[in-house]
C-alpha positions as CSV (number, residue, x, y, z in Angstrom):
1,X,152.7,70.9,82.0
2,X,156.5,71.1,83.4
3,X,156.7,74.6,85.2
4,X,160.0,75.7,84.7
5,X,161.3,78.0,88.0
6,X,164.4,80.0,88.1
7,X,165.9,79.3,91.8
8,X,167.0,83.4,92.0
9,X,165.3,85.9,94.4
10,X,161.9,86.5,93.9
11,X,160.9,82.9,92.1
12,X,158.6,81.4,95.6
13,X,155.5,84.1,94.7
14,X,155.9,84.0,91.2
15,X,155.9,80.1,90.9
16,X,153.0,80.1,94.0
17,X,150.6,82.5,91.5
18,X,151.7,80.1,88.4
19,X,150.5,77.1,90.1
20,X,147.2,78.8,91.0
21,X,146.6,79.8,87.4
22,X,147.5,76.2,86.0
23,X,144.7,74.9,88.6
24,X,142.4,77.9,88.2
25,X,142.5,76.6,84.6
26,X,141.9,73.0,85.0
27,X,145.7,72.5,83.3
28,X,147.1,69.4,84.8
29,X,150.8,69.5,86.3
30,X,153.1,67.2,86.5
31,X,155.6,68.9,88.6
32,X,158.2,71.9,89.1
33,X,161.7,71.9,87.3
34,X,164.4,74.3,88.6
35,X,166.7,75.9,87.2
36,X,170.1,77.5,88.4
37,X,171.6,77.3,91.4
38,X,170.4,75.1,94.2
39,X,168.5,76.9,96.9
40,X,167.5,74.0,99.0
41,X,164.7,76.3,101.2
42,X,163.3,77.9,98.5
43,X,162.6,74.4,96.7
44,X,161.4,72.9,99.6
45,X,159.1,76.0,100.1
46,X,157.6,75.7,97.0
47,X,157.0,72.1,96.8
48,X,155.5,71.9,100.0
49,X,153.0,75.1,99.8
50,X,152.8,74.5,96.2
51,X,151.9,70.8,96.8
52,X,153.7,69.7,93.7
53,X,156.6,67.3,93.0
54,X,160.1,68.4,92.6
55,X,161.2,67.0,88.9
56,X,164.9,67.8,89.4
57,X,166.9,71.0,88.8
58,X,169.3,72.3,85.8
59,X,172.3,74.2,87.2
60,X,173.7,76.9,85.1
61,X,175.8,75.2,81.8
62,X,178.5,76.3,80.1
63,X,179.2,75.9,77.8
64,X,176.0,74.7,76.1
65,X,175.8,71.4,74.2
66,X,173.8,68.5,73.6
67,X,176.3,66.5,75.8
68,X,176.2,68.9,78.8
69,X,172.6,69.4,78.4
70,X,171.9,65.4,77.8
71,X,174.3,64.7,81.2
72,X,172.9,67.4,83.3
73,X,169.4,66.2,82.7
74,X,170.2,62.6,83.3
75,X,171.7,63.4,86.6
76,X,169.6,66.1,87.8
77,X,165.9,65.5,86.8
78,X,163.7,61.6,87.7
79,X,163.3,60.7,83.6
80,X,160.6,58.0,85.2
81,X,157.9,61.1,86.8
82,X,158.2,63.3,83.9
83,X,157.7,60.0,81.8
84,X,154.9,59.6,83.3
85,X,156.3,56.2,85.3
86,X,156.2,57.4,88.7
């Protein structure tokens, strides 16, 4: 599983509990994605107490295409960890 986390208020308790009830449930996890705008602290407060890796982060796009989508994951996100590569 990729966990999805928005980077807005409120997202270090909500993504603590979700990675207590992927591991409460045996369901194995390859890491957290972000998405929105970067919140360096609140990353790095999740990653550490969360004890997973960071997989990259999606800023907001607009507009929405394949193109911006495609670019935005090739910059923002290591391709080689979700692939399974480390």
């Amino acid at each position: 599983v990729i966990l999805c986390a928005r980077t807005a208020l409120g997202t270090i308790n909500h993504t603590l509990l979700s990675i207590e009830a992927l591991r409460a449930r045996s369901i194995p996890l390859i890491g957290i994605a972000f998405m929105g705008e970067e919140v360096a602290d609140t990353q790095r407060t999740i990653v550490e107490f969360g004890g997973v890796p960071q997989l990259g982060r999606l800023p907001h796009l607009g507009p929405l295409t394949g193109e911006t989508l495609r670019d935005a994951m090739i910059s923002g996100f290591d391709l080689a960890m979700i692939a399974g590569g480390d």
